[in-house]
C-alpha positions in Angstrom: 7.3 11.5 1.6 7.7 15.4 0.6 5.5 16.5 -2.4 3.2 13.2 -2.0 -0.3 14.1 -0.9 -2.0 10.9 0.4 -5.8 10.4 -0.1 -6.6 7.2 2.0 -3.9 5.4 4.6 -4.9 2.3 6.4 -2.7 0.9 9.5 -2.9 -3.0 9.2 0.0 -3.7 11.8 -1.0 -6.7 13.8 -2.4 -8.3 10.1 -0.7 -11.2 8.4 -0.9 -11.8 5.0 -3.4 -11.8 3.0 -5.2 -9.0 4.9 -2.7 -5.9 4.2 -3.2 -6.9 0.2 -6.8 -7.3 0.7 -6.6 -3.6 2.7 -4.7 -2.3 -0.3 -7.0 -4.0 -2.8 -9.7 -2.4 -1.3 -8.2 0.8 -1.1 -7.6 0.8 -5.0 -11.2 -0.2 -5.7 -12.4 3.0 -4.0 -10.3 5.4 -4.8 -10.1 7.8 -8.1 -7.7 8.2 -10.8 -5.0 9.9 -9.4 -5.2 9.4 -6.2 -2.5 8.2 -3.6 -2.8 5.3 -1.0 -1.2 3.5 1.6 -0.8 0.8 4.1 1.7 -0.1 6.8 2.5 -3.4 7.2 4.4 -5.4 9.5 3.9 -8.8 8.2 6.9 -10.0 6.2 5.1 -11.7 3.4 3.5 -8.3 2.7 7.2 -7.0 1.2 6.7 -9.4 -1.8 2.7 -9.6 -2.2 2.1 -6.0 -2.2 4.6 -4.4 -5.1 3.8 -8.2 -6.6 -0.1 -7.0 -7.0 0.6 -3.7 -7.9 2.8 -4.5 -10.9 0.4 -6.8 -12.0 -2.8 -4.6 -11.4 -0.8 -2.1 -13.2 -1.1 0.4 -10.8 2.4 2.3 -9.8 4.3 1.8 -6.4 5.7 5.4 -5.3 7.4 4.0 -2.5 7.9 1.3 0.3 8.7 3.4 3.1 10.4 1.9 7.0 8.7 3.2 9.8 8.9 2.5 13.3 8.4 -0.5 14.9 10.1 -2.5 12.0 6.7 -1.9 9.9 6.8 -0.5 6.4 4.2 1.7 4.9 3.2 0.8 1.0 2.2 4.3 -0.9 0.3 3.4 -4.7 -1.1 5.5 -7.0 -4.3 4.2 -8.9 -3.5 4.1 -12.5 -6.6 3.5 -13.9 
């Protein structure tokens, strides 16, 4: 995405659920206020999980981008 600066990206293509939620989870955790993150997925179940957690963690979902490959990368910013 133009204008979005990401701090921290992780690649978890080839991981089924619950491993890209435990990648973004863990992102979250050591990141700062502020501060961007993502992870590409391929798994299918990661579509619901991932926006699912971040709503509830009340953190805020910028955007679910496609990529290639038929993966999709998740890109958060820590709220708190």
């Amino acid at each position: 995405m133009e204008g979005i600066k990401i701090t921290k990206e992780v690649d978890a293509r080839g991981s089924f659920c619950p491993g890209p939620l435990m990648e973004m989870i863990r992102l979250i955790r050591s990141a700062n206020v502020g501060d961007v993150v993502a992870v590409i997925s391929g798994d299918e179940g990661t579509k619901k999980d991932l926006p699912a957690w971040i709503k509830k963690a009340k953190h805020e979902l910028i955007a679910e981008e496609p990529i290639e490959g038929g993966a999709t990368r998740f890109i958060c910013k820590k709220l708190h």
